[in-house]
C-alpha positions, -999 to 999 in steps of 0.1 A, spaced: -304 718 -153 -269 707 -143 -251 691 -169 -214 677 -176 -194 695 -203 -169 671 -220 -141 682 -241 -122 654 -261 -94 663 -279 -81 636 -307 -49 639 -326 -43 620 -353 -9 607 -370 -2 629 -402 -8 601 -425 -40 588 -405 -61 622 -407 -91 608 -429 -94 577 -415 -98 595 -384 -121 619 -388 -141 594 -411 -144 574 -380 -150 602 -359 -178 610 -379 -194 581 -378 -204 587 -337 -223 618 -344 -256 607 -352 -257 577 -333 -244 595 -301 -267 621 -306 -296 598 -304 -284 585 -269 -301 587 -237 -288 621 -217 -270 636 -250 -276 672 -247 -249 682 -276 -224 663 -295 -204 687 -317 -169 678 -339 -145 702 -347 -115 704 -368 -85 728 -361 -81 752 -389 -44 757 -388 -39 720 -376 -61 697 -396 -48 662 -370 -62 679 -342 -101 674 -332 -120 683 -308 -156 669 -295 -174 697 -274 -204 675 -253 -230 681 -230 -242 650 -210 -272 652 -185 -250 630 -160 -220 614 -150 -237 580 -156 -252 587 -187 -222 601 -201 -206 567 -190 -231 548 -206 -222 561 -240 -177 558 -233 -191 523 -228 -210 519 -260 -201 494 -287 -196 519 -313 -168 539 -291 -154 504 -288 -154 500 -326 -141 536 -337 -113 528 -307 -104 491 -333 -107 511 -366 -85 537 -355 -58 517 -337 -24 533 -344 -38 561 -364 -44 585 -334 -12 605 -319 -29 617 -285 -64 616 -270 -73 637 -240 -105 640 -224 -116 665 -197 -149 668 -176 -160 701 -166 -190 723 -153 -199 749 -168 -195 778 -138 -207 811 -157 
């Protein structure tokens, strides 16, 4: 099966880390559940406790854009307005 690795990485302002990650949190379970979802894993950096990282697996490109569209991206993207420092997102394939 081919599939489309995603990694996000989500910084958040010093004073905004748990509002962050509460939010982050909240899109686990309900991204998990989506169509093409093949993984949907949070992490938090051990030495840097702003800094997260979402390691996904999506079964397509369009599948994968189904879910940046979703409502509740849209809502953790309000509830976290000027809380978060950088956001970066890369698409890769896994090659080995």
């Amino acid at each position: 099966m081919t599939k489309l690795t995603i990694v996000a990485n989500i910084v958040a302002k010093p004073d905004s880390i748990e509002l962050v990650k509460s939010e982050l949190l909240k899109l686990i379970d309900v991204t998990r559940g989506e169509e093409g979802c093949i993984n949907y894993d949070l992490h938090q950096d051990n030495e840097n406790p702003a800094h997260f990282v979402f390691y996904e697996n999506w079964t397509s490109r369009a599948l994968l854009q189904a879910h940046l569209d979703n409502t509740h991206l849209a809502a953790y993207v309000k509830a976290t307005e000027g809380a978060v420092e950088s956001f970066t997102l890369n698409e890769m394939t896994q090659i080995g």
